[in-house]
DOROMI-186583 format. One record per residue: residue in one letter; x, y, z of N, C-alpha, C in turn. Coordinates in steps of 0.2 Angstrom, whole numbers, plus 5000, padded with zeros to 4 digits. Example, Ala and Ser with C-alpha at 12.3 -4.5 7.8 and 13.67 -1.06 7.14 Angstrom:
// DOROMI-186583
a506649725039506249785039506649845039
s506449895035506849955036506450005039
// end
This chain:
// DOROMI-186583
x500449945000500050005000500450065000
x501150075002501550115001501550185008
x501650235007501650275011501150325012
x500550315009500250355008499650325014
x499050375016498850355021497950295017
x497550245022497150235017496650235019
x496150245016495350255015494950215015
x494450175017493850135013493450185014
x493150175007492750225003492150185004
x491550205006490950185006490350185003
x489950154998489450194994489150144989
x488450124991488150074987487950114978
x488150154977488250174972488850174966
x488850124962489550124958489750154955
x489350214951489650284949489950314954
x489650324959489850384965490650354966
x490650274968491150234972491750254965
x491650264960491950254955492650304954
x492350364954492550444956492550464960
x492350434966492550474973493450444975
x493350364973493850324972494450354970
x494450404961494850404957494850484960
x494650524964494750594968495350584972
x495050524977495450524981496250504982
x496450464977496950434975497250484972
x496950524968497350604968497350664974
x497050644979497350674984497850644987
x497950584985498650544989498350514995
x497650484995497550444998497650374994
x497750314998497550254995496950214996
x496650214992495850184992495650154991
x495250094996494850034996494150054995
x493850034989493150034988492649974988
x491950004994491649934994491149984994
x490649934993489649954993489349934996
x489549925003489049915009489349895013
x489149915019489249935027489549885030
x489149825030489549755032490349745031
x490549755022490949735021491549795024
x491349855023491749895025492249895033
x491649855035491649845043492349795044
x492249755042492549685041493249715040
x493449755031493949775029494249825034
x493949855037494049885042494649865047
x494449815049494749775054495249745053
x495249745048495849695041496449735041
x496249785039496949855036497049905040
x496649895047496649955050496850025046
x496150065041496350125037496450185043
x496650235038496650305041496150355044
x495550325038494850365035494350295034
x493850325035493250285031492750345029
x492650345023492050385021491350345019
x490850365023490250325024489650355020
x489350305015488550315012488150315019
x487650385018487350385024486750335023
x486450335018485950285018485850225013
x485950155016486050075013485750035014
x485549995009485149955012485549905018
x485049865018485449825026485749835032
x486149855031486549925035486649985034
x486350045037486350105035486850135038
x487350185035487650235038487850245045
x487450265049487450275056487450205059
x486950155055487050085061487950055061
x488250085055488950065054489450105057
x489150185059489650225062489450185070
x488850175072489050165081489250105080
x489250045074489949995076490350005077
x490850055073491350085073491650095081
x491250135081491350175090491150135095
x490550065094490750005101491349965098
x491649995094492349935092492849945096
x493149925099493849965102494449965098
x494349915093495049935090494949965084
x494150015081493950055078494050115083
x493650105088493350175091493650235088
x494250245086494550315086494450355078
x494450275074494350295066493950345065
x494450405059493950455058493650435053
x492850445052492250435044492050515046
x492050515039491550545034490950535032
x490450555034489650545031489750585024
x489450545018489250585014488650555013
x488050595012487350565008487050615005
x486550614999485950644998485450665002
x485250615006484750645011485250675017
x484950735018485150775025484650815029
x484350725030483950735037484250775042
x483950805045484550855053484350805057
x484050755058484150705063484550685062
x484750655056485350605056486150645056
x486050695052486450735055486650765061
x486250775066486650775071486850695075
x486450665073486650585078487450575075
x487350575067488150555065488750615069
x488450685068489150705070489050695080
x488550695084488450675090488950625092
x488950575087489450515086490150525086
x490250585083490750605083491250595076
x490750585070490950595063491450645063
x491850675056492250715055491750785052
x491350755049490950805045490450765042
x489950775040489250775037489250785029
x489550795023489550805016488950805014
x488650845007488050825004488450824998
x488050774993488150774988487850784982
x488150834978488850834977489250854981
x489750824981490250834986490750904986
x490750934989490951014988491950984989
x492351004985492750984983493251034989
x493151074990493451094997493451085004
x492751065003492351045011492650995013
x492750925006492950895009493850885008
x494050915007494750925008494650965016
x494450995018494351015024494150965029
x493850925027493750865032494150825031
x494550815026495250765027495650805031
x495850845031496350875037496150875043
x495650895044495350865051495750795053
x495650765050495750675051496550685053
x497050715052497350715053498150685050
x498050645044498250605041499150595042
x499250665040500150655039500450665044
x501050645045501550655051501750725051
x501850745043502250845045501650885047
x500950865047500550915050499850925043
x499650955042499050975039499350995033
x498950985027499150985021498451055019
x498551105021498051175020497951175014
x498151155010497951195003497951114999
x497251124992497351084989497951074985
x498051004982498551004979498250954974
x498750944969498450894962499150864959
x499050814957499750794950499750834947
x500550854945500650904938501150864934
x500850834930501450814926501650854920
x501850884923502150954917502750984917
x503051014913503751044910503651104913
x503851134915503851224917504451264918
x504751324917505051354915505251384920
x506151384924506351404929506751444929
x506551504933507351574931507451574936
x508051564938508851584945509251614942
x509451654946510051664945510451704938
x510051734934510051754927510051684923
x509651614925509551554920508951534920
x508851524915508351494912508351414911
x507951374914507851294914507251284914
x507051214907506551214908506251134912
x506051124916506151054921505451044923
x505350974925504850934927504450954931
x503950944934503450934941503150874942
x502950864949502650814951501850824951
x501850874956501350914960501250984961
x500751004960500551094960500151074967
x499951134971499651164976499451224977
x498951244979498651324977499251374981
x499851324981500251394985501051374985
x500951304979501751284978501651224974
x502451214972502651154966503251114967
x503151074967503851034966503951014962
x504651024961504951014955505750994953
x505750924950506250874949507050894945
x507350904952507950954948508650904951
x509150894947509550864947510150894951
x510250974950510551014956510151034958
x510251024968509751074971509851134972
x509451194973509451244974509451264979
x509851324983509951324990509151374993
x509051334999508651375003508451425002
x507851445002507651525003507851564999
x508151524992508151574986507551584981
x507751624980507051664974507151634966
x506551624966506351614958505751624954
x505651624951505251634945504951574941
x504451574940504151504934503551524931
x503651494926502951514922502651424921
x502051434924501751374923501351384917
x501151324915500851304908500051304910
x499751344909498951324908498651314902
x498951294896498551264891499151274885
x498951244880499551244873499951294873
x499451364875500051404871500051474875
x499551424883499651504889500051484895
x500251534899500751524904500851594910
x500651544915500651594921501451614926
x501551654925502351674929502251714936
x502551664940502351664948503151684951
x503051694956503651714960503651654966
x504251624967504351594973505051584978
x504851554983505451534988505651464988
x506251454987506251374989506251374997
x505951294998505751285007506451215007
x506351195005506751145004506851094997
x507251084996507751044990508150984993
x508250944989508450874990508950834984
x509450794985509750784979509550684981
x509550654975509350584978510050554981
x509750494988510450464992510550434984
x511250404982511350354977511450284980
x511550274989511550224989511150204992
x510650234997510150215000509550214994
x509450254988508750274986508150274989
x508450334994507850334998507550404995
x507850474994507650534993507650554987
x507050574985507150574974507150644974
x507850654970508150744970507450784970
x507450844970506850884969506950934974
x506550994972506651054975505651094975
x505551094982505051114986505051194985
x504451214979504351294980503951324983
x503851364987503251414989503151464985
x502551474981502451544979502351604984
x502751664980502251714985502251784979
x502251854982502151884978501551884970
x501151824976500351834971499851884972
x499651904966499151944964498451894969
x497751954969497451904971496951854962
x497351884957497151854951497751794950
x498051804951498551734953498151674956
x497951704963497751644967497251604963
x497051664961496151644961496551594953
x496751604948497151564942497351484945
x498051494950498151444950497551394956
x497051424960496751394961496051354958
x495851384951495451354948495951304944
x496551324943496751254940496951174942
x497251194949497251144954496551104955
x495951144954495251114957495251074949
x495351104942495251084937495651004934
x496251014938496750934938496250884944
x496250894947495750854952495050824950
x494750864949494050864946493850864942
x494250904933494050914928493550854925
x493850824922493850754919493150714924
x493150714929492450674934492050744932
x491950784933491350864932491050814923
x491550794920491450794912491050734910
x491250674915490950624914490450594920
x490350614923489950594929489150584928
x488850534928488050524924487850534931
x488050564938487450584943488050614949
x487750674954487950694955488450674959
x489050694957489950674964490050724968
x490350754962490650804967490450904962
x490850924966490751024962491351024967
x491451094963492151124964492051174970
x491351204971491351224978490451244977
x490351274982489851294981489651364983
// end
């Protein structure tokens, strides 16, 4: 399962389970999908996850009858879930979050709410990941130093990029990039590096790369690179999805 933290994802809907699945796993979670309460429960006990996000209403077992198992489990009790459902009775809503839920979600899934309730959960060991983030598998263009390079990324964030550099750059220096929003447009940001890495060659444990922070944003910047961060995450499920998943906010 690797290093990432993991999910069972829960939702007697195959569409939903489908793309909430392929959201997730672009947020850098690892995710098990099942379609009903029992099995989750089970799975549960099995991989001990990070999260579980729960269909509020199932047949057989519904939502809530599977979060108070959760909570009489003892070696559940702590697990954070996620209610997500269409129906948002306020009884059930306050029972789930009285329960001690993370959050309640209506669906469509509001794409920053529930990155908001991911960080509640807690997941990483260096602390809360505040700002969405997405794969960038892209080329972009880097000024240091009076140079011009043009090199890799992994990852975009509404508030930095990593990016795949063979020589590290030292700390705290300033740079300049212009990212690619589309064939023939490009956005030029201002940043800080936070930290830089070169790979161990004998352990392979550290893959080179160099951690930016933007700063010196406009608020037409943020607003930029935050629809496109939302548009790598989401785009592609908003274009296919035959019933409601998710929205970019609301």
């Amino acid at each position: 399962m690797g290093e990432r933290p993991i999910a069972v994802v829960v939702d007697e809907s195959k569409p939903f389970l489908t793309y909430l699945t392929k959201l997730l796993n672009r947020m850098n979670l690892e995710v098990l999908p099942v379609n009903n309460a029992r099995e989750a429960l089970e799975l549960a006990r099995v991989t001990r996850p990070h999260l579980v996000t729960m269909d509020m209403v199932m047949p057989d077992m519904d939502g809530l009858e599977a979060l108070r198992a959760i909570r009489a489990d003892e070696e559940l009790a702590d697990l954070p879930v996620i209610m997500i459902s269409s129906f948002q009775g306020k009884r059930w809503q306050w029972e789930a979050l009285s329960l001690g839920c993370i959050d309640v979600l209506e669906k469509p899934v509001d794409l920053r709410r529930l990155h908001k309730a991911i960080q509640r959960c807690n997941l990483y060991p260096g602390g809360r990941r505040r700002y969405l983030r997405a794969p960038f598998d892209k080329t972009v263009g880097l000024y240091h130093d009076g140079r011009h390079l043009e090199v890799s990324s992994s990852n975009l964030s509404e508030r930095g990029i990593f990016l795949h550099l063979g020589e590290p750059l030292p700390k705290g220096a300033h740079v300049d990039i212009d990212l690619p929003l589309s064939s023939d447009a490009t956005l030029r940001v201002g940043g800080s590096v936070i930290f830089s890495a070169i790979e161990d060659s004998s352990a392979k444990t550290i893959s080179s790369g160099t951690a930016i922070k933007f700063d010196r944003l406009t608020l037409q910047h943020l607003e930029i690179i935050s629809t496109l961060v939302a548009e790598l995450l989401i785009g592609d499920i908003l274009a296919e999805q035959t019933e409601p998943v998710v929205s970019p906010n609301r």
